[in-house]
C-alpha positions in Angstrom: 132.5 70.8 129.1 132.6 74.4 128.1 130.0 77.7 128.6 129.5 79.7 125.7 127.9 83.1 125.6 124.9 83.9 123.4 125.0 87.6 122.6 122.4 90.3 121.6 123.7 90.6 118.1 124.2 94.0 116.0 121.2 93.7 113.1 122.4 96.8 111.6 125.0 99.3 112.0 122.5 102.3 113.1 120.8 100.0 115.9 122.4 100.4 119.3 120.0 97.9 121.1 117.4 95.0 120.6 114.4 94.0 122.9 114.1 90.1 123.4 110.7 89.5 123.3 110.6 85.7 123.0 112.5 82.5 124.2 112.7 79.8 122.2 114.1 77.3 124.3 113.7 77.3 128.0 116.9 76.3 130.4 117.6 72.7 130.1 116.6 72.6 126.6 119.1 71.2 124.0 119.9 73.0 120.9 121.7 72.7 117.6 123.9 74.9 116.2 122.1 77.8 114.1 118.6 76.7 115.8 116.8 79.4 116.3 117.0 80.1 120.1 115.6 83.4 120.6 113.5 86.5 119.0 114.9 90.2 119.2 112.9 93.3 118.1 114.3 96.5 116.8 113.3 99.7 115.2 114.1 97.9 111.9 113.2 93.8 111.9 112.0 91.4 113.9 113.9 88.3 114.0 114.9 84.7 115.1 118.8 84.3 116.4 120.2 81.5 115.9 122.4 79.7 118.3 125.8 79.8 118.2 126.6 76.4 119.0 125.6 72.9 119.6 124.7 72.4 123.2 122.6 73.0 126.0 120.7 76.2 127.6 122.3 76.3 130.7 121.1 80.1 131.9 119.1 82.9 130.7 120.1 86.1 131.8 117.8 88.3 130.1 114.1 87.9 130.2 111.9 88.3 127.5 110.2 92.2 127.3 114.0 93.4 128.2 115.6 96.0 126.2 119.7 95.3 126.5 122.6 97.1 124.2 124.0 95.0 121.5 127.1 92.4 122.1 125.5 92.1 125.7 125.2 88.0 127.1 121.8 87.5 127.2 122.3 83.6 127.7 125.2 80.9 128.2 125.3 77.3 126.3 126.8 74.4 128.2 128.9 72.7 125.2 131.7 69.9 124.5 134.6 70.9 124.7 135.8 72.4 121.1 132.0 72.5 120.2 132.2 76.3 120.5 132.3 79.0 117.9 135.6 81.0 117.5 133.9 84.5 117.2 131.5 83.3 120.6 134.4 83.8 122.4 136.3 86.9 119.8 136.1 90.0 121.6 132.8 92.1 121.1 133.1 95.2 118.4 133.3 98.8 119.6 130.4 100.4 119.5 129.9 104.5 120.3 133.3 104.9 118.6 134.1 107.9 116.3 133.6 106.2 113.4 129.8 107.7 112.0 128.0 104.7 113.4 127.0 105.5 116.6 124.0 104.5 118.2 120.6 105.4 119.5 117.2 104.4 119.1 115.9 102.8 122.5 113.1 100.5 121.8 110.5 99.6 124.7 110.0 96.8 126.1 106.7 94.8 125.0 105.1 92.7 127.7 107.2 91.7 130.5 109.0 93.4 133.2 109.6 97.3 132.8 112.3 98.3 129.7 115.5 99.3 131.2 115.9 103.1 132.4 117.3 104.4 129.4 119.3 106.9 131.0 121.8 104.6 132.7 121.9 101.9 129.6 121.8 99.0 132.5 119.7 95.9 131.7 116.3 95.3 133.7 116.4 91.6 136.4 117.4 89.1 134.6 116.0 85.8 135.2 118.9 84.2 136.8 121.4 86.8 138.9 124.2 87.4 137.2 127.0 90.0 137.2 126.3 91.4 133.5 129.0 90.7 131.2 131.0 94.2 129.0 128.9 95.5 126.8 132.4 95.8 124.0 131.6 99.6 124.3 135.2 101.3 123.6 134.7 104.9 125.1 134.4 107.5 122.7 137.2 110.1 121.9 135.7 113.6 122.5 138.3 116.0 121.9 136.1 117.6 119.0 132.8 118.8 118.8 132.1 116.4 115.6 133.0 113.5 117.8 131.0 114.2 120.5 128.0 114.9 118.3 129.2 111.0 116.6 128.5 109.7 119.9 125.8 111.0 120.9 123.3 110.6 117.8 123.1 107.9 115.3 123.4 109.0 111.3 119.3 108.3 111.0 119.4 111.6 114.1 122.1 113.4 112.4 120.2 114.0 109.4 117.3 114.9 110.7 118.8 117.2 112.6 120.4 118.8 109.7 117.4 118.5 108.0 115.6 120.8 110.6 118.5 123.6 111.2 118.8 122.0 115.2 122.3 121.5 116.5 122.5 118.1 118.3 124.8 119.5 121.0 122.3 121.4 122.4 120.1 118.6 123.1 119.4 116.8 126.6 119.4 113.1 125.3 117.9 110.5 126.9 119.2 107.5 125.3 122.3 105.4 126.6 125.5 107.7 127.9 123.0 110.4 127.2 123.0 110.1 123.5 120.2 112.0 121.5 117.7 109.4 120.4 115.3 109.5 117.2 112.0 110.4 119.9 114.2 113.1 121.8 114.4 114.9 118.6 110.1 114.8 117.8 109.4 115.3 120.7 111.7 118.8 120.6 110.2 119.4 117.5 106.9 119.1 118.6 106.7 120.7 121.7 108.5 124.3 118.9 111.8 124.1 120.0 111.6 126.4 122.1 114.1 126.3 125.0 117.0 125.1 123.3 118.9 122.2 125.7 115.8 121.3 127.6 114.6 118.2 127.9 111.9 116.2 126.5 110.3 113.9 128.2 108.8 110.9 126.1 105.1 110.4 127.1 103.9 108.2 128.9 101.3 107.5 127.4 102.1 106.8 123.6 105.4 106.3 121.8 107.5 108.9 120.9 106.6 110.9 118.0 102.8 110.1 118.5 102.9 111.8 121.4 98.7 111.5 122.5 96.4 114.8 122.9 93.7 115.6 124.8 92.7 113.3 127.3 94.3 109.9 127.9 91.6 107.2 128.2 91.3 105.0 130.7 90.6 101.3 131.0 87.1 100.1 132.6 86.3 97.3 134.2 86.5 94.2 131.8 89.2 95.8 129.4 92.4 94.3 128.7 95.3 96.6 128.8 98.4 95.0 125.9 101.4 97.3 125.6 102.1 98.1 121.8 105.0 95.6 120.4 108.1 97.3 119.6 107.5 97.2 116.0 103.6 98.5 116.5 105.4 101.2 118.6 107.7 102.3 115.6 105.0 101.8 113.2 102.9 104.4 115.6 105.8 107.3 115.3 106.6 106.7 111.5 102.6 107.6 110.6 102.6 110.3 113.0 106.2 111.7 111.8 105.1 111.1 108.5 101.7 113.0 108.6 103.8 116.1 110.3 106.3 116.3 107.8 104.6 115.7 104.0 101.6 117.9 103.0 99.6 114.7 102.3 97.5 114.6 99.1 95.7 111.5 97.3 94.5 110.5 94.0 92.4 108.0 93.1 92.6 106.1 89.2 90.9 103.3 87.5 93.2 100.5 85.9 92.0 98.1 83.6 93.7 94.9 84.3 91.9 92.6 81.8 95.0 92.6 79.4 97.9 91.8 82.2 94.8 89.1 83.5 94.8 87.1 80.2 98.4 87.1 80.2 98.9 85.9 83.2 95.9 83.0 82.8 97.8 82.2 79.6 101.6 81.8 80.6 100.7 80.8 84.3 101.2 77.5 84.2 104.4 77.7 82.1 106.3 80.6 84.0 105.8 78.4 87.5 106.5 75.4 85.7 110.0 76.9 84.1 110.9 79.2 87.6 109.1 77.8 90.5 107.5 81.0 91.7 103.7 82.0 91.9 103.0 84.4 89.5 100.9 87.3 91.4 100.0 90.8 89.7 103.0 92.4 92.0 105.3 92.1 89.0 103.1 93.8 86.3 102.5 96.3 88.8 106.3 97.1 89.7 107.5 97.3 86.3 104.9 99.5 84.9 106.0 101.3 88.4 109.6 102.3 87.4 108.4 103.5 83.8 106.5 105.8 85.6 109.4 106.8 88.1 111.3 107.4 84.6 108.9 109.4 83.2 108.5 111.4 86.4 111.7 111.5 88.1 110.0 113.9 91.4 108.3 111.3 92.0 111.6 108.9 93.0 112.6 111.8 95.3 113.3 113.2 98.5 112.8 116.4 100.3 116.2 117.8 102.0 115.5 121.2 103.3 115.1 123.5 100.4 116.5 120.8 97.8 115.0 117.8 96.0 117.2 115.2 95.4 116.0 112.8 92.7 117.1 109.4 93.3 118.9 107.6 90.8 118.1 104.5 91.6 114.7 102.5 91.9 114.2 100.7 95.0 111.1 99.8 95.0 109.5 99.1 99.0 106.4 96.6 98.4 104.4 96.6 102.0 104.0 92.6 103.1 101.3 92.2 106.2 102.5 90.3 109.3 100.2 88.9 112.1 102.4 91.5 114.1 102.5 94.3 112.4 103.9 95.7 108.9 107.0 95.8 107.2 108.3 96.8 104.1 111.1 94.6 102.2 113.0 97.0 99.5 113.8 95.2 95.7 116.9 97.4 95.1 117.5 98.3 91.6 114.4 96.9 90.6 114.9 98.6 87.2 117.8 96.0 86.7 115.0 92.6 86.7 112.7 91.4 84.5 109.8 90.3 85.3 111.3 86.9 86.4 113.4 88.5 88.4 111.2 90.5 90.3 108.9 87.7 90.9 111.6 85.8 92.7 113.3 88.8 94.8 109.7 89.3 95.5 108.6 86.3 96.6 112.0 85.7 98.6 111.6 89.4 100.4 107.8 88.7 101.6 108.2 84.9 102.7 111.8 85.6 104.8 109.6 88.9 106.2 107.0 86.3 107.7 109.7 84.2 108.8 111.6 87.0 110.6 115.0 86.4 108.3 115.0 89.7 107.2 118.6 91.5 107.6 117.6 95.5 108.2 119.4 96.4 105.2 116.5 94.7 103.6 114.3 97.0 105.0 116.2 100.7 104.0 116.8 103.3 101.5 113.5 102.2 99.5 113.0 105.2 96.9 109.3 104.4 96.0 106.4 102.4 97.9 103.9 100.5 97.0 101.1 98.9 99.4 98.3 96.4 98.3 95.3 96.2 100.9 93.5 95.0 97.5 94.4 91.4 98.8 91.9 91.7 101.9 89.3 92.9 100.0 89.6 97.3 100.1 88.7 99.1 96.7 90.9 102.2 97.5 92.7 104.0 100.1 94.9 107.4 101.2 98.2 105.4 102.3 100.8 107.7 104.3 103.7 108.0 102.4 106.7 106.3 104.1 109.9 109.2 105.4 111.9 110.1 103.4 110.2 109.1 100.4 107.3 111.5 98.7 104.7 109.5 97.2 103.2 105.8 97.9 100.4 103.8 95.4 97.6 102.1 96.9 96.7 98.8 95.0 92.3 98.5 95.8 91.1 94.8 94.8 91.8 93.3 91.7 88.3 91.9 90.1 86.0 91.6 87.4 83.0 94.3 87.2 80.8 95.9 84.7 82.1 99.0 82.3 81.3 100.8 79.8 83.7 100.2 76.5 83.2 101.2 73.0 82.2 98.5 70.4 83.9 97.7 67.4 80.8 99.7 65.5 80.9 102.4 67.9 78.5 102.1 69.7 78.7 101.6 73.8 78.2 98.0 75.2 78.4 96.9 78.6 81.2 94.4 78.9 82.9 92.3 82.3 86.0 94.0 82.9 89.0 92.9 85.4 90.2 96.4 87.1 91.6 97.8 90.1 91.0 101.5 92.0 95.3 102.7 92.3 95.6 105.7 94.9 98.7 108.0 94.9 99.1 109.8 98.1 102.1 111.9 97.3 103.7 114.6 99.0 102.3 118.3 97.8 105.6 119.9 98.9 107.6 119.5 95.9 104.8 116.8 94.1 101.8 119.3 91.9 98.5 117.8 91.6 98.6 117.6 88.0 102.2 115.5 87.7 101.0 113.2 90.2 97.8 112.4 88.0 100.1 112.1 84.6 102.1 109.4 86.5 99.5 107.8 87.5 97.9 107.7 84.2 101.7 106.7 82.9 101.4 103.8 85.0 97.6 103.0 83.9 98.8 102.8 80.1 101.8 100.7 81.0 99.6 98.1 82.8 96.8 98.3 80.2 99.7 97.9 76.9 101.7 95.2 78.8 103.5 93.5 76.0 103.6 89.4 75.9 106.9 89.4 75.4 107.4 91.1 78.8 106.6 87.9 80.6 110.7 86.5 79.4 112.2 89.2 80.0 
C-alpha cells in the first residue's frame, strides 16, 4: 500500500490560497481517480477537486471553513502500490518567488472553525493532528526594492496601487509573510490615506472593502446568524469598490424584440436539431452587443489614472445566477463567433459555472458585461458596473405587451408586441450621457434589423 497527498491546488496564478468549504467524501470512503473529492473557494471560482488517485480517504487534515495556502496537504489517499500519480508525489511549485506572480488575497473562512490568522499564514486544527506538510514556498530574493514589492502584493494589488499614486512599500500588510492584500489597500484608501505605513485593520464586522457604517446590528432572540460565503464575501467588496470608484449613471431603452422572436420560433427547431444547443435570446443580444462596442469604442474601455485605454478585443462577461452566489463566465473574442458559436461557448460557460468547473481564467479580463434579471421576471434595473470595466446592460423581461405602431395607412393601431426594457449603467468618468444613449440605441436597431441569415453564420 502506498499514501498519497491531496493538495490545495493553485486555480490561478494570482491566488495564493483556497478555503475548503466542503468534503465530499468522509475518511473511510473509497474514491476513483478524478472523483470529485473536495470543494475549494477563492476570490475567483468555486470548484470541485478531483482526486488524484484511485484509493481510499485515509485522513483529513484540513477541515472544512479552513483557509490553507496553495500546494498545502489537506488530505492523504491510502492507494496500491503504483496506483499513485507521478506529479502527487513531484515537488510543489514556488510560490512568493520573484517572478510577477506573487500572491495575496486571503479569503475567510465560511462556516466552520475560525479562518487562520492571516498574519502567520499557519492553517487553523485540522481534523486529525498532523505535523503540516511544506507549503513549496521558495523564499523570496529581496535584494531590490522591485522584488520585495513582487512579494509582497499580487499583480491584481500592484495595479491598483499604481492606479492610485500609493507606493506598496509603505504599506503594513496583513496577508501571509506580511504581503499587502487586495482589502489592505481599500481599506487605506478608505480610511484617506492618511498616515502612510499604518495599518488597517479589516472590520470585523463586514468584509474588506465594504467596510459597514454607523451602527452594527445586532442579532435578537430567534435570529440566525450565517457568516457570508467566501464568494458572497467578494461579491460584497466588488459592489462596494465598484460604487467608490465609477461615477455610476443609468439609462433605460425600449427594444422591440418581435423580429429576433419570429426568427427564433422559425429556425428553433432546426438550429437545435443541426447543433444540439438551446437557442435563448443571449446570442441576438451579444452580437448586436459588439456592433455597438464597434461603433462606440469608450464603451469597451477602461479607466487607468488619467488615460483610457480602449480595449481591442471583445470579451464579453454574461452574469449566470448560482444558488450561491454570482459569477460571471467571459466569451473571449466574442467578435470572432457566429451566432453558433456563441450559443455553444455560452451554453458551455453557464452550465460548467453551476457545476463548479470553471478554471478562473474563465472568469477574467472581461471588456464588456452584460446581466439578465429579465429571466426571474424584473422589467429594468441600475446594474453596478463590474472593475475595471465602464459600463454594464441590464436585460428587463422579454414579453409580449401592447404598443403603439404606425399602420400601413398611417394611421396608429394598437398591436401585441414582444419587447424588453435594456439599462446601461456606465461609468460618467470618461462615458457622456449622450454616447451612452447612441449605443444603446446602436444596439436597439441591431436587435430590431437582425438579418435571417445571421442565424448560419
Amino acid at each position: 500500500m502506498a499514501r498519497v497527498d491531496v493538495i490545495m491546488p493553485q486555480m490561478g496564478e494570482s491566488i495564493a490560497e483556497g478555503t475548503l468549504s466542503r468534503w465530499l467524501k468522509k475518511v473511510g470512503d473509497e474514491v476513483k481517480r478524478d472523483e470529485p473529492i473536495f470543494e475549494i473557494s477563492t476570490d475567483k471560482v468555486d470548484a470541485e477537486i478531483p482526486a488524484p488517485s484511485a484509493g481510499v480517504l485515509a485522513e483529513i487534515l484540513v477541515t472544512e471553513g479552513q483557509t490553507v495556502p496553495v500546494q498545502t496537504v489537506v488530505a492523504r489517499l491510502e492507494t496500491e502500490k503504483g496506483a499513485a500519480v507521478g506529479a502527487a508525489s513531484a515537488p510543489a511549485p514556488a510560490v512568493g518567488t520573484g517572478d510577477g506572480n506573487a500572491r495575496s488575497g486571503v479569503a475567510v473562512a465560511a462556516g466552520g472553525p475560525p479562518p487562520k490568522t492571516e498574519s502567520t499564514g499557519k492553517p487553523g486544527p485540522a481534523s486529525h493532528p498532523s505535523t503540516p506538510a511544506p507549503t513549496g514556498r521558495a523564499p523570496a530574493a529581496a535584494n531590490s526594492l522591485e522584488e520585495r514589492l513582487r512579494s509582497r502584493s499580487s499583480p491584481l494589488v500592484r495595479k491598483m496601487a499604481a492606479e492610485h499614486g500609493i507606493e506598496i512599500a509603505a504599506l503594513q500588510g496583513t496577508g501571509l509573510a506580511g504581503r499587502v492584500t487586495k482589502r489592505d489597500l481599500l481599506g487605506y484608501l478608505e480610511s484617506g490615506g492618511a498616515r502612510p505605513g499604518q495599518r488597517v485593520a479589516p472590520s470585523m464586522h463586514a468584509p474588506g472593502g465594504a467596510e459597514q457604517h454607523g451602527p452594527v446590528p445586532e442579532p435578537w432572540p430567534g435570529d440566525v446568524v450565517e457568516p457570508m460565503s467566501v464568494m458572497r464575501q467578494r461579491i460584497s467588496e466588488h459592489m462596494v469598490a465598484s460604487r467608490r470608484t465609477s461615477a455610476h449613471v443609468t439609462s433605460f431603452m425600449e427594444i422591440d424584440f418581435t423580429r429576433v422572436a419570429r426568427l427564433r420560433a422559425t429556425h428553433r427547431a432546426r438550429f437545435e436539431a443541426e447543433n444540439g444547443q438551446k437557442l435563448t435570446y443571449t446570442p441576438f443580444i451579444i452580437k448586436a452587443v459588439i456592433e455597438g462596442l464597434k461603433a462606440y469604442p469608450v464603451m469597451n474601455s477602461s479607466v487607468a489614472r488619467n488615460s483610457i485605454i480602449y480595449r481591442k478585443q471583445y470579451n464579453i462577461g454574461v452574469a449566470v445566477a448560482l444558488e450561491w452566489g454570482l459569477i460571471v463566465p467571459v466569451i473571449r473574442k466574442a467578435d470572432e463567433l457566429s451566432l453558433v458559436g456563441l450559443t455553444k461557448t455560452l451554453n458551455d460557460l453557464a452550465t460548467r459555472a453551476r457545476a463548479k468547473k470553471l478554471d478562473p481564467r474563465e472568469v477574467q479580463d472581461g471588456t464588456f458585461t452584460i446581466t439578465n434579471p429579465g429571466i426571474f421576471g424584473s422589467l429594468m434595473g441600475t446594474p453596478i458596473i463590474s472593475q475595471p470595466q465602464v459600463a454594464i446592460l441590464g436585460v428587463g423581461a422579454i414579453e409580449k405587451r401592447p404598443k403603439v405602431i404606425a399602420g400601413t395607412d398611417g394611421e396608429d393601431t394598437i398591436a401585441i408586441r414582444t419587447c424588453s426594457f435594456f439599462s446601461i449603467s456606465f461609468d460618467h468618468r470618461i462615458i457622456d450621457g449622450a454616447v451612452a444613449d447612441q449605443f444603446l440605441a446602436h444596439v436597439k436597431r441591431e436587435i430590431e434589423s437582425f438579418p435571417e441569415q445571421g442565424l448560419g453564420g
